[in-house]
Backbone bond lengths (Angstrom), bond angles and torsions (degrees), N, CA, C in turn:
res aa  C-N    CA-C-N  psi(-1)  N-CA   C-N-CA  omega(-1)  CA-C   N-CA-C  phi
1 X - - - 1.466 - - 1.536 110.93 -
2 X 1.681 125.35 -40.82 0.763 111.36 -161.56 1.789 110.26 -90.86
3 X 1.429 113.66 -18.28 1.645 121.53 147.93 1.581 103.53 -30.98
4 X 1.510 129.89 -71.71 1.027 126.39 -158.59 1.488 126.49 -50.81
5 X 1.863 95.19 -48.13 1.393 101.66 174.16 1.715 122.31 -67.04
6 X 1.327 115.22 -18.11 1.677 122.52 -167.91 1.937 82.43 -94.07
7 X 0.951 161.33 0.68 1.231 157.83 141.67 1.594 111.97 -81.03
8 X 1.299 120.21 -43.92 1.641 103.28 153.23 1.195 134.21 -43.32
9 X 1.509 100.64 -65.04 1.658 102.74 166.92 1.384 131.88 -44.71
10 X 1.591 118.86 -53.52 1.006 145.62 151.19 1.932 114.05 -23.27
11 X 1.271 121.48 -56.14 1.190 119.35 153.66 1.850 144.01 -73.53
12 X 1.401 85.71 -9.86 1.273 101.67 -171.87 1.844 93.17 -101.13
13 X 1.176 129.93 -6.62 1.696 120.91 -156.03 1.932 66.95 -115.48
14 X 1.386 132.99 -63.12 1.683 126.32 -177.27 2.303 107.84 -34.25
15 X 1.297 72.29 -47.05 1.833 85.84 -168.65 1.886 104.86 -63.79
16 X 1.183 93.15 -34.41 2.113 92.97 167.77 1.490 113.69 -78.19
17 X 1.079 107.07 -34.11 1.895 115.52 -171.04 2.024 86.66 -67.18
18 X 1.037 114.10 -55.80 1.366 114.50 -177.01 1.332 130.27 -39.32
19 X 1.481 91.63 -57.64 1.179 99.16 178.85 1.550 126.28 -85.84
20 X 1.168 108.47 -14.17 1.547 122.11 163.06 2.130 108.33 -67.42
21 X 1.246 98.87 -43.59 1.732 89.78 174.40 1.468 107.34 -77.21
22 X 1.242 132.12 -24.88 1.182 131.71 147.33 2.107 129.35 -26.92
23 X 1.366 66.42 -62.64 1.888 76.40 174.96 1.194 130.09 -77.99
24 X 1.442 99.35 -18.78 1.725 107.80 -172.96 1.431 87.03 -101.85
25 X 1.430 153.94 -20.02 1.290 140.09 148.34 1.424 101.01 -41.84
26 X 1.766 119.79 -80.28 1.316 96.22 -149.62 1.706 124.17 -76.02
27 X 1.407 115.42 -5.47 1.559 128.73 157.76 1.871 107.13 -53.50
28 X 1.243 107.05 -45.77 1.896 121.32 163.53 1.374 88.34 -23.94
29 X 1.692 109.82 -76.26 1.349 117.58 -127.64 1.738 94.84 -81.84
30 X 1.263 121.09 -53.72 1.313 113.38 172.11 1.460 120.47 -31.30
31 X 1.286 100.81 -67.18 2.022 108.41 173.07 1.515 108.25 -15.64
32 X 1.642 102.55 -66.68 1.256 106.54 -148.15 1.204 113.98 -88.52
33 X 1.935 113.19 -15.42 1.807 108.81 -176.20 1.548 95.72 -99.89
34 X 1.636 125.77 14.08 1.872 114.97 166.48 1.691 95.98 -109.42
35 X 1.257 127.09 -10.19 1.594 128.75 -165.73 1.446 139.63 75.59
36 X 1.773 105.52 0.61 1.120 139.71 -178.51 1.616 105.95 -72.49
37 X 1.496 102.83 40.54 1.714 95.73 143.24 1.593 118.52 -143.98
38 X 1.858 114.86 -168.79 1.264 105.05 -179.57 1.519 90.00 -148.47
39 X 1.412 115.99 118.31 1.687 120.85 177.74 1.545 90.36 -133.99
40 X 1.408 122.27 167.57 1.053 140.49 143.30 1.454 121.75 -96.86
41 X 1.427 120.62 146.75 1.738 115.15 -169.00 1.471 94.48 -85.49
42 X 1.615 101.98 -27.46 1.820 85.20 175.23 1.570 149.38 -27.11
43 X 1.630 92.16 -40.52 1.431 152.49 -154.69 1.604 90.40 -79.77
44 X 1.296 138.03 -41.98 0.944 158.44 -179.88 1.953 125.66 -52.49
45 X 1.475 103.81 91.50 1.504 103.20 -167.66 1.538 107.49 -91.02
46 X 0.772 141.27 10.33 1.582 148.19 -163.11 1.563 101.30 -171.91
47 X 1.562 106.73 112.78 1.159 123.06 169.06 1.624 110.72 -122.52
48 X 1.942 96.17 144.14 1.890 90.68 162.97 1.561 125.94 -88.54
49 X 1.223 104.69 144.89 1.232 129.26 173.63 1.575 106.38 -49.31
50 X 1.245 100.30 -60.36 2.159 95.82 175.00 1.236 122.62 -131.94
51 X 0.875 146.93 111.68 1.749 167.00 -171.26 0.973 91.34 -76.60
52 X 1.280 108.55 135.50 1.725 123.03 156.22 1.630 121.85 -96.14
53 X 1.114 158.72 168.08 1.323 137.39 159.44 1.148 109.01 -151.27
54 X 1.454 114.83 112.71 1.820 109.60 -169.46 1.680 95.07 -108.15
55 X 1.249 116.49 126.11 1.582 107.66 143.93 1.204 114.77 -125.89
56 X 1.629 116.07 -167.85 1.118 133.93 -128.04 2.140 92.97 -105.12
57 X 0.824 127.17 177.30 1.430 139.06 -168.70 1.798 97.54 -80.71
58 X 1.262 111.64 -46.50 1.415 117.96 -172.19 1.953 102.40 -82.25
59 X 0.844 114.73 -49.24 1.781 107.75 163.32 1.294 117.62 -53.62
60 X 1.668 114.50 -39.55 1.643 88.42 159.19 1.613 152.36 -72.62
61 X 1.227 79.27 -21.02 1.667 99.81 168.98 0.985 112.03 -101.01
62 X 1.410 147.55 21.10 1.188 155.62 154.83 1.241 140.52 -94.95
63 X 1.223 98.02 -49.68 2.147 148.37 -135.34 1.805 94.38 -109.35
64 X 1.148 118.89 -40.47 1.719 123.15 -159.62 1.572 100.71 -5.94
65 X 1.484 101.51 -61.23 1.383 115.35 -159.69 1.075 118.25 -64.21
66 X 1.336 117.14 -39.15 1.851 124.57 163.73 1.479 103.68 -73.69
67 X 1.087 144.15 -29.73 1.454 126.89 159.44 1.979 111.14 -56.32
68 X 1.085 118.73 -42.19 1.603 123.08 173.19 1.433 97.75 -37.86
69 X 1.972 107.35 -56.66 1.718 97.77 -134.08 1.965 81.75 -87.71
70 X 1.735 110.40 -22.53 1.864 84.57 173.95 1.400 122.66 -64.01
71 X 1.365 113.97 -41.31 1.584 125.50 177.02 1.570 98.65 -43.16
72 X 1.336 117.88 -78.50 1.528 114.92 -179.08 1.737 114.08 -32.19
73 X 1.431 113.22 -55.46 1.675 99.47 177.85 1.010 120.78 -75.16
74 X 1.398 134.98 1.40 1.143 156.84 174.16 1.738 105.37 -55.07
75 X 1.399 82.29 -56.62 2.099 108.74 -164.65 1.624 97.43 -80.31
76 X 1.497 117.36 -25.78 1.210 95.63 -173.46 1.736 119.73 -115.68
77 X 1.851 90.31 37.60 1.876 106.16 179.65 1.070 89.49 -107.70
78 X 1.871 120.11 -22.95 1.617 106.84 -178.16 1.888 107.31 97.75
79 X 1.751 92.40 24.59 1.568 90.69 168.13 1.300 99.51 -97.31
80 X 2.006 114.00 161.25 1.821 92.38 -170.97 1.558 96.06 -140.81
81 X 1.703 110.63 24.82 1.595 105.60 177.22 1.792 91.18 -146.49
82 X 1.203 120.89 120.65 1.318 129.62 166.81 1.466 128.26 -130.73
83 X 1.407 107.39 121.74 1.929 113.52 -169.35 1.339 86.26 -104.03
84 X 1.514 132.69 117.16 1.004 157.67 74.32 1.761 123.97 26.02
85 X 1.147 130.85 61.02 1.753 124.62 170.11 0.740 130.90 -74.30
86 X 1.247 153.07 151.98 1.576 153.56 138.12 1.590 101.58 -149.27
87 X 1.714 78.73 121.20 1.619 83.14 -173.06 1.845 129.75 -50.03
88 X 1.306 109.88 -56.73 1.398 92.11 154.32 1.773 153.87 -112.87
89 X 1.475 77.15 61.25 1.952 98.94 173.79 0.707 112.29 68.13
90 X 1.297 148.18 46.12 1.285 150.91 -159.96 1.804 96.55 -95.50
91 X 1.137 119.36 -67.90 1.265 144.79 133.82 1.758 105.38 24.95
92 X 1.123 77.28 -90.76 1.857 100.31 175.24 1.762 105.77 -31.78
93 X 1.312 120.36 -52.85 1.621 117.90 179.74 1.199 118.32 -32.85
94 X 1.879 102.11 -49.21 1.247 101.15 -157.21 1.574 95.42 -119.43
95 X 1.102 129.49 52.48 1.471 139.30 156.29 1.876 120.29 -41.33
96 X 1.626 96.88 -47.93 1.262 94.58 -159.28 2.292 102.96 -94.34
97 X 1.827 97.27 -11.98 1.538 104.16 160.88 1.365 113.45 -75.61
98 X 1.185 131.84 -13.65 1.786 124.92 -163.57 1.387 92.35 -97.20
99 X 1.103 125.93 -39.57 1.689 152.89 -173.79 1.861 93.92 -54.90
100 X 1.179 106.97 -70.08 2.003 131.11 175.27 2.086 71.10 -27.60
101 X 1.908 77.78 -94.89 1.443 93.07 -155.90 1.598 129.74 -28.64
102 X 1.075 126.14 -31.02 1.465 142.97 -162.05 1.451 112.60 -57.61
103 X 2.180 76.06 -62.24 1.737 93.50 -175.52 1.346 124.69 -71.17
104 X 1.613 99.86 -23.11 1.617 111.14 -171.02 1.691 99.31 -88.28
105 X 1.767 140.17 -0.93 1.196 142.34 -172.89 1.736 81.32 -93.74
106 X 1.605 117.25 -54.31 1.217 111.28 -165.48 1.472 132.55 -66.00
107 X 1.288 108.74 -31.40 1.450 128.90 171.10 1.688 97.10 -39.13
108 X 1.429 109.57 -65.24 1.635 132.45 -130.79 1.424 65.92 -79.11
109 X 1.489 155.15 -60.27 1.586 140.76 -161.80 1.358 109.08 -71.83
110 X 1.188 106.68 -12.17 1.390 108.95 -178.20 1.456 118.40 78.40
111 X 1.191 111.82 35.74 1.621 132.05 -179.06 1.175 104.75 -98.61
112 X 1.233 135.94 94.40 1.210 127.85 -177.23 1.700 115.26 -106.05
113 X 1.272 103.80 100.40 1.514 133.90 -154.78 1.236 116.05 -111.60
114 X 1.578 148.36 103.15 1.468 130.91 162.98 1.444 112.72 -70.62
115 X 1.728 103.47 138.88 0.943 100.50 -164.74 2.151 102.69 -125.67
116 X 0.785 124.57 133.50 1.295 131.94 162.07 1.768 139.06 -102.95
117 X 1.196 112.89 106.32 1.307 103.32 -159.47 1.845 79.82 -103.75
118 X 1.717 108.05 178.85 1.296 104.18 -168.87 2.183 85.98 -178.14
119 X 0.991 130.13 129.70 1.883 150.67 170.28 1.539 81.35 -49.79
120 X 1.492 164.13 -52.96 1.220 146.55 -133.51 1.723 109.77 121.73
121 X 1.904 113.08 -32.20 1.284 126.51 175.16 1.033 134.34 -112.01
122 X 1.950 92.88 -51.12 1.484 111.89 164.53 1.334 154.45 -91.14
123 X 0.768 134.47 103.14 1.835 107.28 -167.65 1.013 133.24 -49.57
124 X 1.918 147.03 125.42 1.026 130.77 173.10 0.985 122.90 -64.51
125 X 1.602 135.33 144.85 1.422 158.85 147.52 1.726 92.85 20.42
126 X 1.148 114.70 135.01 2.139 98.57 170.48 1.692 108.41 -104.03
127 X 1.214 111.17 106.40 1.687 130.56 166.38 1.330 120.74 -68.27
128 X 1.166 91.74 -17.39 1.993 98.40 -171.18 1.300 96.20 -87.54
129 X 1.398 118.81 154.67 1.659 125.92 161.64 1.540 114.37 -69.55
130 X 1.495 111.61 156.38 1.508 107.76 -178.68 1.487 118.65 -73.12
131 X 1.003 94.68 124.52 1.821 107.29 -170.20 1.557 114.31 -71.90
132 X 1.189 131.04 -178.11 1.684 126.53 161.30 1.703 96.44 -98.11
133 X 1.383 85.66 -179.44 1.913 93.88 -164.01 1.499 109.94 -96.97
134 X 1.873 101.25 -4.90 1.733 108.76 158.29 0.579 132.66 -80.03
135 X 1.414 138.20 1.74 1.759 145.51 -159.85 1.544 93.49 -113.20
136 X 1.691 102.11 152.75 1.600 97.71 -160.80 1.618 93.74 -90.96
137 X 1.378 101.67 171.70 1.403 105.70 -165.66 1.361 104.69 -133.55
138 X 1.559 122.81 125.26 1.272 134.80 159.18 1.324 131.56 -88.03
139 X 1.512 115.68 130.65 1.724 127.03 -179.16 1.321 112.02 -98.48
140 X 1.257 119.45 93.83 1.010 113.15 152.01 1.789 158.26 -70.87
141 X 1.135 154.53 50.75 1.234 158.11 -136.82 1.436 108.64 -82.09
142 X 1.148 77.59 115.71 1.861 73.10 167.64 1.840 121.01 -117.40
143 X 1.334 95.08 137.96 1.328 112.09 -166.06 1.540 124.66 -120.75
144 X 1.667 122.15 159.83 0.966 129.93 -166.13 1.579 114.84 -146.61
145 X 0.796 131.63 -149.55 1.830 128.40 -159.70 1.387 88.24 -110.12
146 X 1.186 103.87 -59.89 1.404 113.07 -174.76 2.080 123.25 -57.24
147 X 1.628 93.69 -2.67 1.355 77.70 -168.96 1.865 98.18 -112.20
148 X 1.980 119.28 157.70 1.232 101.87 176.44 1.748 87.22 105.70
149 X 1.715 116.82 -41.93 1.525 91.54 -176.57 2.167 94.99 -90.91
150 X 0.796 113.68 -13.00 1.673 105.34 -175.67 1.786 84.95 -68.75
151 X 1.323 116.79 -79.92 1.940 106.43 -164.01 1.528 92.95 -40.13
152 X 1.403 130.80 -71.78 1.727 111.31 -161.23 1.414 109.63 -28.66
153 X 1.136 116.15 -37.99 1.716 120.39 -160.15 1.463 96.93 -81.89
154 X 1.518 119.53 -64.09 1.803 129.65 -170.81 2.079 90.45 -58.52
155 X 1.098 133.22 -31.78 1.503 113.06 169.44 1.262 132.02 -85.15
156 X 1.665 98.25 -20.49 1.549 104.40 158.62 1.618 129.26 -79.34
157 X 1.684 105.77 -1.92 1.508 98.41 172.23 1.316 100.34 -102.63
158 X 1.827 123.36 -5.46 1.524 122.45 -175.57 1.625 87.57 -66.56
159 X 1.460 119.35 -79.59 1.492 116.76 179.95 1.469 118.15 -38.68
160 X 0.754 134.41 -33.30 1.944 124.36 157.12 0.974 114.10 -54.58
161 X 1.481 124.08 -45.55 1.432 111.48 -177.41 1.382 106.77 -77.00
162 X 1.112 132.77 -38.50 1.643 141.08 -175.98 2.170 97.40 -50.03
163 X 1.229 109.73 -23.32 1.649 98.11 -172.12 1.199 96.00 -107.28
164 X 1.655 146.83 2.68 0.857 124.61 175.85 1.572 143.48 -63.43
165 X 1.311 150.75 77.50 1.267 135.58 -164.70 1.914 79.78 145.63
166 X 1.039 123.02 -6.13 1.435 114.00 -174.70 1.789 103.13 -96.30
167 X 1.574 132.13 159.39 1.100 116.88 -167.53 1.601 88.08 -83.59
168 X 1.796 96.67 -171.90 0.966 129.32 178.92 1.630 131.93 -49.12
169 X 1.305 77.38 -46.99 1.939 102.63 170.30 1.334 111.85 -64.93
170 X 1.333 91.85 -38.68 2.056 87.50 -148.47 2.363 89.83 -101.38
171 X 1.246 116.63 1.64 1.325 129.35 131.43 1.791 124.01 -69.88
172 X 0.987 134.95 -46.88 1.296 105.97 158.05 1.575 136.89 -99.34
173 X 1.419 96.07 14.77 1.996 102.32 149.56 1.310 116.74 -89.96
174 X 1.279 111.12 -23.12 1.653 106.73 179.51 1.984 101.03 -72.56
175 X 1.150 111.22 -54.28 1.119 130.98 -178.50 1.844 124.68 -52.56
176 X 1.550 94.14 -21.18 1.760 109.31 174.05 1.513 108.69 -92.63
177 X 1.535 108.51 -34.72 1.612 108.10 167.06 1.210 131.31 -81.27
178 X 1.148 123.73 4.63 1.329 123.24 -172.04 1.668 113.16 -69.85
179 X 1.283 103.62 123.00 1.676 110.52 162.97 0.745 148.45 -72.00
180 X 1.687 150.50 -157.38 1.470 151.83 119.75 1.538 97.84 -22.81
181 X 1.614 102.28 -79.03 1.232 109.23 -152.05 1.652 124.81 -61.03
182 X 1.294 90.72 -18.89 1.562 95.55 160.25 1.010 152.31 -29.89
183 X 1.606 92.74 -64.33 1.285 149.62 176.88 1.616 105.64 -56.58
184 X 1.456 100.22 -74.64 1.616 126.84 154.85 1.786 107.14 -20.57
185 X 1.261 90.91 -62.75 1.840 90.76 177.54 1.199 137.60 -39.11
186 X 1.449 84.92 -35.52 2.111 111.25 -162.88 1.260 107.08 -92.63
187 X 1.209 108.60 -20.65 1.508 119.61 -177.54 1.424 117.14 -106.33
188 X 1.323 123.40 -9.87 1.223 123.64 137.94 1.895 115.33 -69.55
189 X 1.049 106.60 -30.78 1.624 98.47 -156.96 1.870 100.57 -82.86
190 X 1.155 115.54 -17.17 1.299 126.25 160.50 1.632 123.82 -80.38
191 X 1.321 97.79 -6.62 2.097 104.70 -171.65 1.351 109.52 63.12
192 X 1.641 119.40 44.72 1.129 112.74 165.05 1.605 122.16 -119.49
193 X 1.146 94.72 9.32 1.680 107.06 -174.21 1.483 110.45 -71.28
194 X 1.262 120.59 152.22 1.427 114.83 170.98 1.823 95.64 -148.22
195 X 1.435 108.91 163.04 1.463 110.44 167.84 1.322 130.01 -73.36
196 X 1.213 143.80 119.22 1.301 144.04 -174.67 2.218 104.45 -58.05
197 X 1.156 86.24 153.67 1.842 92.72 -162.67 1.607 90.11 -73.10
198 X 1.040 121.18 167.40 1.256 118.88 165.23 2.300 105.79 -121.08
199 X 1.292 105.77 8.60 1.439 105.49 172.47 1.901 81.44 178.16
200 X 2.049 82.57 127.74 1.386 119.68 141.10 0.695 146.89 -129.22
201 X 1.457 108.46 165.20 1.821 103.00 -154.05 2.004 97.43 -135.23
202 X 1.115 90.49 124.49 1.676 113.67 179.94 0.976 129.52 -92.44
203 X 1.409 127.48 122.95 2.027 123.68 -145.12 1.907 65.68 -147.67
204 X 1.757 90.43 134.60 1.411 110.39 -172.47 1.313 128.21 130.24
205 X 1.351 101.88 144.48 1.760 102.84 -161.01 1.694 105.41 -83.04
206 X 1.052 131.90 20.37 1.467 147.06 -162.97 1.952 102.08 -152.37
207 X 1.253 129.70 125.92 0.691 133.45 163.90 1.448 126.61 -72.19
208 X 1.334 139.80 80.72 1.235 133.92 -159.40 1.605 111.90 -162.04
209 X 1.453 119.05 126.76 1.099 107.68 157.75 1.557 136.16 -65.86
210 X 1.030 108.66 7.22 1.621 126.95 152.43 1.755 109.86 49.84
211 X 1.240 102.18 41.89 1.402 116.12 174.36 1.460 116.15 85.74
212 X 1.499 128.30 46.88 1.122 146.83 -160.35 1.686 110.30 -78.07
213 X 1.077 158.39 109.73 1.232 135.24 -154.60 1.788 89.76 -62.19
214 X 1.586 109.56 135.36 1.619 117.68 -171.42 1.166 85.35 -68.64
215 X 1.921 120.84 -62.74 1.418 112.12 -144.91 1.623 122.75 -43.27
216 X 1.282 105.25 -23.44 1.772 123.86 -160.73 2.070 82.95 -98.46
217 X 1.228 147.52 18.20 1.447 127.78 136.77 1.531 113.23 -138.45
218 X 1.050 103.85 71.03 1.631 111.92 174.47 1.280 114.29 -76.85
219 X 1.509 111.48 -27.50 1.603 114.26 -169.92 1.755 92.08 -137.20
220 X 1.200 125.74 13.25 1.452 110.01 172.62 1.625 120.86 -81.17
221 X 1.414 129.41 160.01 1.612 147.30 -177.67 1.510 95.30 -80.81
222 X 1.536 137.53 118.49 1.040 164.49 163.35 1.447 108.40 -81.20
223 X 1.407 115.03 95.80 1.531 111.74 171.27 1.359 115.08 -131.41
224 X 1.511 122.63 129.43 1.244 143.17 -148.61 1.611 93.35 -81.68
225 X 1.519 130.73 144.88 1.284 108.39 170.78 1.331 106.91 -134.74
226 X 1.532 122.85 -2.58 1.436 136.74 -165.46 1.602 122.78 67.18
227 X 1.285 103.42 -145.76 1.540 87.05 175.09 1.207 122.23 -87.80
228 X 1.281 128.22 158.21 1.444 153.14 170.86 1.322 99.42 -37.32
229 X 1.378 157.73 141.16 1.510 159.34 98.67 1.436 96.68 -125.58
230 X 1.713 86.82 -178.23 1.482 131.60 -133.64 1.954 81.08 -94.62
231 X 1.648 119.18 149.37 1.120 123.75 159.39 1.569 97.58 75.09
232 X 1.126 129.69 61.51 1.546 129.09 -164.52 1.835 104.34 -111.39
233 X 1.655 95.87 0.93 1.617 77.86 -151.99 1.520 127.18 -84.77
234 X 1.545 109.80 20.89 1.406 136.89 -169.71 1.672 93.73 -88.58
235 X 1.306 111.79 -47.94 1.823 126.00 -169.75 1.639 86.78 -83.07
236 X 0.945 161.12 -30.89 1.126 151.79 -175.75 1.612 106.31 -74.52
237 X 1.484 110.17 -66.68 1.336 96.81 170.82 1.034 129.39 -56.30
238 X 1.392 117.56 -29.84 1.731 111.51 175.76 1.655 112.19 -72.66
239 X 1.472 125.35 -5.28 1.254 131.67 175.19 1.767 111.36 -86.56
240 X 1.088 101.23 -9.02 1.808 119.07 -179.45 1.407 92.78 -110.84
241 X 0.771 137.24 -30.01 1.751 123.20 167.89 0.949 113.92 -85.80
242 X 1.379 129.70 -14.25 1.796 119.49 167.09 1.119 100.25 -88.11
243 X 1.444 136.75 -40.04 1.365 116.45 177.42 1.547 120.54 -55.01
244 X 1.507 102.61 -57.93 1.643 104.80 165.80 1.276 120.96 -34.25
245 X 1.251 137.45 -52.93 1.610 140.52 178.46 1.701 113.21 -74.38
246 X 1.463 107.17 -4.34 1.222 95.32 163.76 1.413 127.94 -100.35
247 X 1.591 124.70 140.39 1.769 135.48 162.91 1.820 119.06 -71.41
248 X 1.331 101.80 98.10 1.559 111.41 170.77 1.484 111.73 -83.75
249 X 1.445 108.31 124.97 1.561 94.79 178.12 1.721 98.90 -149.48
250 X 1.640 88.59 121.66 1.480 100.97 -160.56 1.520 100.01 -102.11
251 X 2.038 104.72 82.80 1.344 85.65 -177.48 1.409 136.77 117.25
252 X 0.782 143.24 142.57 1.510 170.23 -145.43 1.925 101.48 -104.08
């Protein structure tokens, strides 16, 4: 009997913890998509390595300039890999103006930052002056719906060609084991690999990653940010302090 009751409790004390990270998520999300907070990124003990940032079709053609001033606080929390979305490429046009803008927002703070913007393959044109090799350096990628399915495909014909001349059999055992990392392999061995974000952040009147390539956030932090405006950088830091206070655990 008394097993039974220490497994009641036991489920019932899991079922509050739940629902309490529950609430303080979606109180998160309110905070940060009305702007009604005040953090410093300073403040910030756990940072990601690569940000994702999807917005909406109308923030890109709108927004440029509030994409400048996030990119800039971006560079100066000390993140140093950022993918850039908009679902249809809009983005991409003006690669080598956001690039202008970035460096010339950063200069004027006196952030003196190298910065690299790049379509997902290529690099754009370089506008910035040549930097020294001490100054920290930002990646920018910019991305679209469309990009992520050509490499799936160009690494899935690398692995076709890799079984060719092998029999039949020993083509569909190679072909039943295949992994992530496989995958991962081929797409490095072509220069198409990139790091998956470990926190994104969503500017848009629709909550959606809006056709994000999935494979690249299997394990990333999803944070709602609402729409795009000007002076954001209070909701930004408070979007780096929820990530920081959060436990990822991938697993057994």
């Amino acid at each position: 009997m008394g097993a039974v009751w220490a497994a009641v409790v036991w489920h019932l004390l899991h079922a509050i913890a739940s629902c309490a990270a529950i609430l303080q998520r979606f109180l998160d999300g309110i905070a940060i998509a009305t702007g009604s907070v005040r953090f410093a990124w300073r403040s910030v003990t756990k940072k990601p390595r690569v940000v994702a940032i999807v917005v909406d079709g109308e923030s890109a053609r709108k927004g440029r300039d509030e994409i400048v001033e996030l990119l800039v606080f971006l560079a100066a929390a000390g993140i140093r890999q950022v993918a850039l979305y908009d679902m249809e490429g809009i983005l991409k046009r003006y690669g080598t103006y956001l690039e202008k803008r970035v460096v010339s927002s950063t200069w004027k703070r006196q952030l003196k930052h190298d910065f690299h913007f790049s379509n997902g393959v290529d690099p754009f044109p370089r506008s910035n002056p040549i930097r020294t090799k001490s100054e920290p350096r930002m990646v920018v990628e910019l991305l679209s719906m469309s990009d992520g399915k050509d490499a799936i495909a160009e690494a899935a014909r690398r692995i076709h060609d890799d079984l060719r001349g092998s029999s039949r059999q020993d083509q569909l055992e190679r072909i039943n084991s295949l992994t992530e990392t496989d995958l991962n392999e081929s797409l490095k061995q072509i220069g198409r690999w990139k790091p998956d974000p470990e926190l994104m952040l969503v500017f848009g009147k629709i909550n959606s990653v809006q056709g994000f390539p999935p494979w690249r956030i299997k394990l990333t932090e999803i944070i709602y940010m609402g729409e795009l405006r000007r002076n954001i950088d209070s909701s930004l830091s408070y979007a780096l302090q929820a990530y920081s206070g959060r436990t990822h655990r991938y697993g057994c």
